[in-house]
C-alpha positions in Angstrom: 10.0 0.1 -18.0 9.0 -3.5 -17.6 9.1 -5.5 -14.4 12.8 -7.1 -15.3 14.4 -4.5 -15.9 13.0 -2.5 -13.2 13.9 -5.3 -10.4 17.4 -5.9 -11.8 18.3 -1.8 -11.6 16.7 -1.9 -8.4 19.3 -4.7 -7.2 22.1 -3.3 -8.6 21.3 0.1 -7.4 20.9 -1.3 -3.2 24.3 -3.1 -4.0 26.1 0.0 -5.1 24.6 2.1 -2.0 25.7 -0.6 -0.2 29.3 -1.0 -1.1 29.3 3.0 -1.4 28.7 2.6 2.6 30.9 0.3 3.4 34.1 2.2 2.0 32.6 5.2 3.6 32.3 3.8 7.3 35.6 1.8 6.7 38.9 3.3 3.9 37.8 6.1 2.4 39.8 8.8 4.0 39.0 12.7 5.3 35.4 13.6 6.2 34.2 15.7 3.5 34.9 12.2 1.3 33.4 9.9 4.0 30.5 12.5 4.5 29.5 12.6 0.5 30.1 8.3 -0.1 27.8 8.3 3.2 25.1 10.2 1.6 24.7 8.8 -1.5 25.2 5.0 -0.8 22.0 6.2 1.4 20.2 7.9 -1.8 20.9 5.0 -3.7 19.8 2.7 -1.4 16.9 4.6 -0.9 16.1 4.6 -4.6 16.8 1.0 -4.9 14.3 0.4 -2.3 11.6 2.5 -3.8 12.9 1.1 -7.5 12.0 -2.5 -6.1 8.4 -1.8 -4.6 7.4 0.1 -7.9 8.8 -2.4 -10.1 5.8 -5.1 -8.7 3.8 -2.4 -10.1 5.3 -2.4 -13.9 3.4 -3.3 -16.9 5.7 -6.0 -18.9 
């Protein structure tokens, strides 16, 4: 995977998470919905994060 394409799935990954959260904590309704857009705008920010630290250390 080169450094590019690396950073820009890493970006759009956190953003997803992100949003994901957001319409957890705020309109998605019942909490078995709210508790599974909760835990996986987490994991995807989580692998965004990681995703952006490794992609300094791709080959191009």
């Amino acid at each position: 995977m080169s450094k590019v394409k690396g950073f820009s799935i890493s970006i759009v990954s956190f953003l997803l998470g992100f949003i994901l959260n957001g319409l957890a904590w705020t309109i998605l309704p019942g909490p078995s919905l709210n508790t599974i857009a909760l835990v996986s705008g987490l994991l995807l920010m989580l692998i965004g994060g990681c995703l952006f630290i490794a992609s300094f250390f791709f080959k191009d």
